[in-house]
Residue frames relative to the residue before (quaternion, step in Angstrom):
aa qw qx qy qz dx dy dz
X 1.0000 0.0000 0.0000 0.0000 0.00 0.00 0.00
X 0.0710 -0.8130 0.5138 0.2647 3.52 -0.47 0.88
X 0.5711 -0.6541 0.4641 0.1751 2.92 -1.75 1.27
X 0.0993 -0.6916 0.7073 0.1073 4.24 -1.04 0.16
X 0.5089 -0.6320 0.5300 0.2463 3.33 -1.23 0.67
X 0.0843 -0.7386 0.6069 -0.2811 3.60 0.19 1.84
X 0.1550 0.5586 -0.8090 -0.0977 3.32 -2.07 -0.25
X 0.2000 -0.7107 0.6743 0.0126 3.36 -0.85 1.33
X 0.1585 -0.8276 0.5384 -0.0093 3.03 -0.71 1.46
X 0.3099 -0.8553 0.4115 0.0548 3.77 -0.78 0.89
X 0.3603 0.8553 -0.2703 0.2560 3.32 1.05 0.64
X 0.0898 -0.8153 0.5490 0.1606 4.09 0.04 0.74
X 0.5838 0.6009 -0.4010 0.3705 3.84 0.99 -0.08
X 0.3264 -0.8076 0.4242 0.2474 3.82 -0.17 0.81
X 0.5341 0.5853 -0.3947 0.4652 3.61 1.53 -0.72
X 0.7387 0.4470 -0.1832 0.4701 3.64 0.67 -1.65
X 0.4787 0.5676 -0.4026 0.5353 3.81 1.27 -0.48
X 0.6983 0.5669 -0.2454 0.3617 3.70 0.51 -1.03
X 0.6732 0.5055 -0.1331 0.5230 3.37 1.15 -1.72
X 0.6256 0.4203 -0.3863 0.5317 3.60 0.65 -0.82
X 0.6486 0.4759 -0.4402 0.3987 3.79 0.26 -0.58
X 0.8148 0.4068 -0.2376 0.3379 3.27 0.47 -1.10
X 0.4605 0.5502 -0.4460 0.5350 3.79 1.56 -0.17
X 0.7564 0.5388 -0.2700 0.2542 3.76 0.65 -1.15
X 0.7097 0.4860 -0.2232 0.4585 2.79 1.72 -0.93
X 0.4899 0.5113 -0.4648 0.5315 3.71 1.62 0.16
X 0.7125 0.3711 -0.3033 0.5125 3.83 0.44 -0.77
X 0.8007 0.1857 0.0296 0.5687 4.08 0.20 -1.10
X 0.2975 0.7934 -0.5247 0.0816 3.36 0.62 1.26
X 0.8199 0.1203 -0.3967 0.3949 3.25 -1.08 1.48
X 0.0650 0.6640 -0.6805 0.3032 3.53 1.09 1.41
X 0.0640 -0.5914 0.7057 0.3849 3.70 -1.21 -0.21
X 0.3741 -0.5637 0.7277 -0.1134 2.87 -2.03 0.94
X 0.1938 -0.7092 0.6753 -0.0587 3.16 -0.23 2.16
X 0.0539 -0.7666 0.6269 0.1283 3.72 -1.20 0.75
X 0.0388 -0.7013 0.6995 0.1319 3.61 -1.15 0.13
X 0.4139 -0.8014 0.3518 0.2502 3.69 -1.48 -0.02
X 0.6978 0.2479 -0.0887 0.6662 3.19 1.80 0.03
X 0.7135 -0.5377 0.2756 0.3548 3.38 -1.43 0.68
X 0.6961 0.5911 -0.2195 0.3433 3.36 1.15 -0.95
X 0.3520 0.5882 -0.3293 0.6494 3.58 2.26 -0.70
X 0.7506 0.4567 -0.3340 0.3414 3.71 0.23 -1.42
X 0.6559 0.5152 -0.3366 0.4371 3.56 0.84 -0.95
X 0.5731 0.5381 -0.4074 0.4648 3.74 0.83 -1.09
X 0.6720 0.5692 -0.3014 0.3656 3.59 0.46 -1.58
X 0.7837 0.4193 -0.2265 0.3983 3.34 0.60 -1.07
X 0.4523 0.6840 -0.3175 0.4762 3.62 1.52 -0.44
X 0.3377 -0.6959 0.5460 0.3218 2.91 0.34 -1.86
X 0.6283 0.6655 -0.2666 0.3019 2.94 1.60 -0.35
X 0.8277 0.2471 -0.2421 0.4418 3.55 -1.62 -0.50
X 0.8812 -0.0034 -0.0045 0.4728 3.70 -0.65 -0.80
X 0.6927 0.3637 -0.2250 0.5807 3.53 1.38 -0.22
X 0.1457 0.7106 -0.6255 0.2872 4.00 0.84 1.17
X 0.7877 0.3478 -0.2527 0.4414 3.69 0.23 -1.53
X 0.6375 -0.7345 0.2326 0.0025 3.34 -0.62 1.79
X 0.6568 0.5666 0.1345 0.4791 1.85 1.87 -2.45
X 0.7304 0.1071 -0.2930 0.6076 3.50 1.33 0.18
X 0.6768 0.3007 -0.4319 0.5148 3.88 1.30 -0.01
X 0.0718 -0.7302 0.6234 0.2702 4.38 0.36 0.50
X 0.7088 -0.3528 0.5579 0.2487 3.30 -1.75 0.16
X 0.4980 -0.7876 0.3620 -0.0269 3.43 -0.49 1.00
X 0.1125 -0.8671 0.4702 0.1198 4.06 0.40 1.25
X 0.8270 0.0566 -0.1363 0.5425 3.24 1.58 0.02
X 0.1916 -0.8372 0.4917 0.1434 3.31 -0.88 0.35
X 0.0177 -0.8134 0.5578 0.1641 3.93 -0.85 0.97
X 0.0055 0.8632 -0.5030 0.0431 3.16 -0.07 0.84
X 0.4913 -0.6986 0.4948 0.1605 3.73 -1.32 1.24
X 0.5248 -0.6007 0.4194 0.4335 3.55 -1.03 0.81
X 0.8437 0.3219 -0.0629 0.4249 3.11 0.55 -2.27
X 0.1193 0.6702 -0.6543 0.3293 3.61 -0.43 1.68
X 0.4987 -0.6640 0.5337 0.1600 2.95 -1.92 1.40
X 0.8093 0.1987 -0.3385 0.4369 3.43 -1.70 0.77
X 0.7106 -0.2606 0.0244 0.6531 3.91 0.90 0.09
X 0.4074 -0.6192 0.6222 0.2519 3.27 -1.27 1.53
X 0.7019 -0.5139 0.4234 0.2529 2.99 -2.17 0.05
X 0.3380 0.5202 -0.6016 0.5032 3.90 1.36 0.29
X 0.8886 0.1904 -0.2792 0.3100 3.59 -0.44 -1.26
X 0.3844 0.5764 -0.5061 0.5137 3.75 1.17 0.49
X 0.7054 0.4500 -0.3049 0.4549 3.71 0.42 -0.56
X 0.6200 0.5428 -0.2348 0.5157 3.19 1.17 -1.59
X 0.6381 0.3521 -0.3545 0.5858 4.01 0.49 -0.66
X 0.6886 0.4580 -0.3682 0.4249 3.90 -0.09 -0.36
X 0.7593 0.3151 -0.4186 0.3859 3.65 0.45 -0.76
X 0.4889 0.6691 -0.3331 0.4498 3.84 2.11 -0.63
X 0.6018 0.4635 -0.3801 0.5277 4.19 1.34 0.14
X 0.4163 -0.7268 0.4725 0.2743 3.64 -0.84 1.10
X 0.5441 0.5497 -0.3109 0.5524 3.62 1.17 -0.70
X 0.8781 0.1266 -0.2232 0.4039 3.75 0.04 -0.53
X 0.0533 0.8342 -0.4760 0.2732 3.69 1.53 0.69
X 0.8492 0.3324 -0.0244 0.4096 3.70 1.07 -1.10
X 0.4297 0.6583 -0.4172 0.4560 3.17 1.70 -0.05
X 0.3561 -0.6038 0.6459 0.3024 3.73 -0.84 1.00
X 0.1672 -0.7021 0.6921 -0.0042 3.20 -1.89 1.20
X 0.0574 0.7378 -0.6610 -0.1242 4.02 0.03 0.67
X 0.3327 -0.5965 0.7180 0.1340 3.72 -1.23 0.68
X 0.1355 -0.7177 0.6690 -0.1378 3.17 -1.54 1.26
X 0.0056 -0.7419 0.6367 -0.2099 3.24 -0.40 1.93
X 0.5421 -0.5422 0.6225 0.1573 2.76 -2.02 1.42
X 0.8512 0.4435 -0.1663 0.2263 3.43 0.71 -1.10
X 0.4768 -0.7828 0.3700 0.1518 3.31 -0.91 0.63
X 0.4463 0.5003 -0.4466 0.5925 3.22 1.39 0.74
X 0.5792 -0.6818 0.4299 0.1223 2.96 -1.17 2.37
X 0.5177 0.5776 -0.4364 0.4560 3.72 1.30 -0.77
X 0.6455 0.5782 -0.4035 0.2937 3.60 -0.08 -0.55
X 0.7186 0.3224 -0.2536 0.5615 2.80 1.19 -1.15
X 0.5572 0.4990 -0.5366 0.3907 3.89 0.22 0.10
X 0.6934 0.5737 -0.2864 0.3287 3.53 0.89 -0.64
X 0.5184 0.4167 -0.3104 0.6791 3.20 1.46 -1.12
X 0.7650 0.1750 -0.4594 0.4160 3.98 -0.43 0.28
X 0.5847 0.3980 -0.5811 0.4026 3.64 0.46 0.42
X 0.5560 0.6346 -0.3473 0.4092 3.49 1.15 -0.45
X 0.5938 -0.6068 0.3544 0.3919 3.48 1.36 -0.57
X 0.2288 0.5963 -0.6143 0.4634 3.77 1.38 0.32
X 0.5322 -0.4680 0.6728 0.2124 3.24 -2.25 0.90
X 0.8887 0.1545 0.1053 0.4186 3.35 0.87 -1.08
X 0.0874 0.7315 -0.6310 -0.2431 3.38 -0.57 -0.74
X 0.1461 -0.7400 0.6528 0.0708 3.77 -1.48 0.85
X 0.4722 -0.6838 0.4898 0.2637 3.61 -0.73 1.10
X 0.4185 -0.6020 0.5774 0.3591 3.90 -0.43 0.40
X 0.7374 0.3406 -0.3553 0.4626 3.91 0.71 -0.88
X 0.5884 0.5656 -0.4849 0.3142 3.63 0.36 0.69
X 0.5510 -0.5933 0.3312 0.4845 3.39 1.68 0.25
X 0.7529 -0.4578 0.4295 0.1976 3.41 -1.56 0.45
X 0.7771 0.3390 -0.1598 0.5056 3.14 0.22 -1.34
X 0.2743 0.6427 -0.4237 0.5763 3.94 1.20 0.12
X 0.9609 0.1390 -0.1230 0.2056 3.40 0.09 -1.23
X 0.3063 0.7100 -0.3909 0.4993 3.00 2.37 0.12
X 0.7354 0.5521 -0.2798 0.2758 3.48 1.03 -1.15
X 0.5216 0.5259 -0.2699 0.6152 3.47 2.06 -0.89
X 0.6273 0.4817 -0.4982 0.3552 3.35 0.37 -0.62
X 0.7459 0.3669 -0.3042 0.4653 3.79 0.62 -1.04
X 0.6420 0.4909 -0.3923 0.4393 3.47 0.75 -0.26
X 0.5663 0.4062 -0.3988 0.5961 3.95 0.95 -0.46
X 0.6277 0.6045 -0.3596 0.3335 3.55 0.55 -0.86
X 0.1198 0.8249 -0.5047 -0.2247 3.24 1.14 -1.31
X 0.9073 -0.0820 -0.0542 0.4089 3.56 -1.82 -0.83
X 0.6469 0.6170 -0.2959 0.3365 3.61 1.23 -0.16
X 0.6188 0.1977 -0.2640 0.7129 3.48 1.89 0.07
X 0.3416 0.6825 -0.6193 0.1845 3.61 0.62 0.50
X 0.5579 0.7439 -0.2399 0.2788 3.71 1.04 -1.13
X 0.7972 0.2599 -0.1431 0.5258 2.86 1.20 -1.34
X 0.2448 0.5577 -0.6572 0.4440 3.88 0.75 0.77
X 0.8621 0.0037 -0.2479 0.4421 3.94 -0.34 -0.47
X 0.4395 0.7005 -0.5217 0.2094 3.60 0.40 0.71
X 0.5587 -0.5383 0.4570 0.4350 3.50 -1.29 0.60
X 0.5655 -0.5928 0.5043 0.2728 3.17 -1.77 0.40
X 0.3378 -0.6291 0.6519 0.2550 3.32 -1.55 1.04
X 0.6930 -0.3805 0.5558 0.2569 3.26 -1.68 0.46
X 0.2132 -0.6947 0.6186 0.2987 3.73 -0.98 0.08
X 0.2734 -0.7612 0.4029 0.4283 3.57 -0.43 0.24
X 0.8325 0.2465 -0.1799 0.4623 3.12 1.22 0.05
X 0.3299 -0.7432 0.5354 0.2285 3.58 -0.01 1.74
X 0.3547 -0.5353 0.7547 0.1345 2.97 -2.36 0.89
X 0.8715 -0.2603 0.2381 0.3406 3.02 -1.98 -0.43
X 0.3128 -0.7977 0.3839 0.3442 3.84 0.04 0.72
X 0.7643 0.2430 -0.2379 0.5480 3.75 0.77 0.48
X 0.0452 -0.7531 0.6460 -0.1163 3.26 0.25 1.57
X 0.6861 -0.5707 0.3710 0.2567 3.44 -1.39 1.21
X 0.3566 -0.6348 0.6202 0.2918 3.83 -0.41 1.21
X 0.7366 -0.4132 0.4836 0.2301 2.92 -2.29 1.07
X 0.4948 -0.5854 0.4739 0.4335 3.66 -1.26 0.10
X 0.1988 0.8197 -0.5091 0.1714 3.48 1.14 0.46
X 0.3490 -0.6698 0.4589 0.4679 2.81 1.14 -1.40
X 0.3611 0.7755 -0.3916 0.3390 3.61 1.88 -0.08
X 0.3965 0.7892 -0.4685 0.0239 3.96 -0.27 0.67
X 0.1407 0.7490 -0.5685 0.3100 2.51 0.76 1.76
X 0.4330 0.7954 -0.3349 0.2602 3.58 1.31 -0.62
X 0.0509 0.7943 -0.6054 0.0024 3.94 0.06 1.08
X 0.8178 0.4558 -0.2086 0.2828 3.52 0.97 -1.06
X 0.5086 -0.6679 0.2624 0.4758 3.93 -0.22 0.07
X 0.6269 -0.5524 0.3039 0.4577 3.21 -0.64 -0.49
X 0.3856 -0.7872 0.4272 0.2216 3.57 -0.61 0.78
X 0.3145 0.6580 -0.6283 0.2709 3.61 0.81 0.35
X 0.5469 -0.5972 0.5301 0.2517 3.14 -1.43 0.19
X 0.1680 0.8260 -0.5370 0.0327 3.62 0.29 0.57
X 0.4418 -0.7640 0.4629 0.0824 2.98 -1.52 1.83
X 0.4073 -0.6928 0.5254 0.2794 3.89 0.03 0.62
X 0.3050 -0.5974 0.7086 0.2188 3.25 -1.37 1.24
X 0.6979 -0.3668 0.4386 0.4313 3.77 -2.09 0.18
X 0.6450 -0.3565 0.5750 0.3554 3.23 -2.10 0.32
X 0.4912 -0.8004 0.2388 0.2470 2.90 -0.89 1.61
X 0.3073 0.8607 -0.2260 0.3371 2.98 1.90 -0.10
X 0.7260 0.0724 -0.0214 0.6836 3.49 2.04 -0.90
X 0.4092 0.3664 -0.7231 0.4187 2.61 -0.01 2.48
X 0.7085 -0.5939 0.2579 0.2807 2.88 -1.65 1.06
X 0.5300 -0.6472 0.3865 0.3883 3.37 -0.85 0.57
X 0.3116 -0.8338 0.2352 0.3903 3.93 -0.84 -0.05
X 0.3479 0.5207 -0.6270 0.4633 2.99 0.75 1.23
X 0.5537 0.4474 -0.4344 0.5519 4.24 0.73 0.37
X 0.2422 0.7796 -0.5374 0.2115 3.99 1.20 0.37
X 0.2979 -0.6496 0.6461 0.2680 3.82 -0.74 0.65
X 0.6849 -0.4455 0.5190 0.2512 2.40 -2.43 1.32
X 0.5765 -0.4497 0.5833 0.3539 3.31 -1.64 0.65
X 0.6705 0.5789 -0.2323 0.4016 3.65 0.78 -1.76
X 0.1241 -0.6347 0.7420 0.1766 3.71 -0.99 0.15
């Protein structure tokens, strides 16, 4: 399967969808950054299938961040079905939890997350795991010029808990638009954990 220097990001929260762009795009600026909003989007994505076949605008993925708590299949059995595929057995998975109960994170790494990253440790925390799980394959784009987005967000996306609000511009990652939601599977069409 060839591989493209992606980070599929898993995330149904538009505030935390925002922050993660904007940490990535200070640390990994102009990675593109395919997003979906739920586990079931994630499974299609990672397949290749139904709305996400053409390659050439969804690439295969060198990393995945993916949230526990997501609708139609959380991110245990989104992990749990990924580490159960011999082909994606090696794709780094970092899990990304609101919550503050240490169990969550033991579960998402018995489940097979590389990692897990509290959400209350701040963004930019996780821009830093992301290149470091990522290793020599997002190393490039730590000093690379920025890509345009082709498609601008909001122009004043909530600053990091750095405390940085100086932030006027969006983030410049390159982010790859999932289909009209209109073509994603319904969730009663949820995939089989099983392959």
């Amino acid at each position: 399967m060839a591989r493209s220097t992606t980070i599929l990001l898993v995330e149904d929260d538009l505030d935390d969808l925002l922050l993660v762009q904007l940490a990535l795009q200070k640390t990994l600026s102009g990675v593109p950054l395919a997003v979906v909003s739920d586990g079931v989007q994630a499974v299609e994505y990672l397949k290749g299938a139904g709305p996400y076949a053409d390659r050439s605008v969804y690439p295969f993925p060198d990393i995945v961040l993916l949230d526990l708590k997501l609708p139609l299949m959380n991110g245990f059995e989104v992990i749990r079905w990924i580490r159960q595929q011999p082909e994606l057995k090696l794709l780094p998975v970092i899990a990304v939890t609101g919550s503050l109960r240490n169990e969550d994170a033991k579960l998402a790494c018995d489940a097979g997350a590389n990692v897990c990253v509290f959400k209350s440790e701040g963004f930019k925390g996780l821009a830093e795991m992301v290149l470091q799980v990522g290793g020599a394959t997002l190393s490039e784009f730590r000093s690379a010029k920025p890509v345009a987005s082709p498609q601008q967000g909001p122009t004043s996306p909530r600053p990091e808990e750095s405390g940085d609000d100086s932030i006027s511009e969006p983030p410049d990652t390159t982010t790859i638009q999932p289909p009209p939601d209109g073509d994603h599977p319904a969730s009663g069409d949820r995939p089989s954990a099983q392959k």
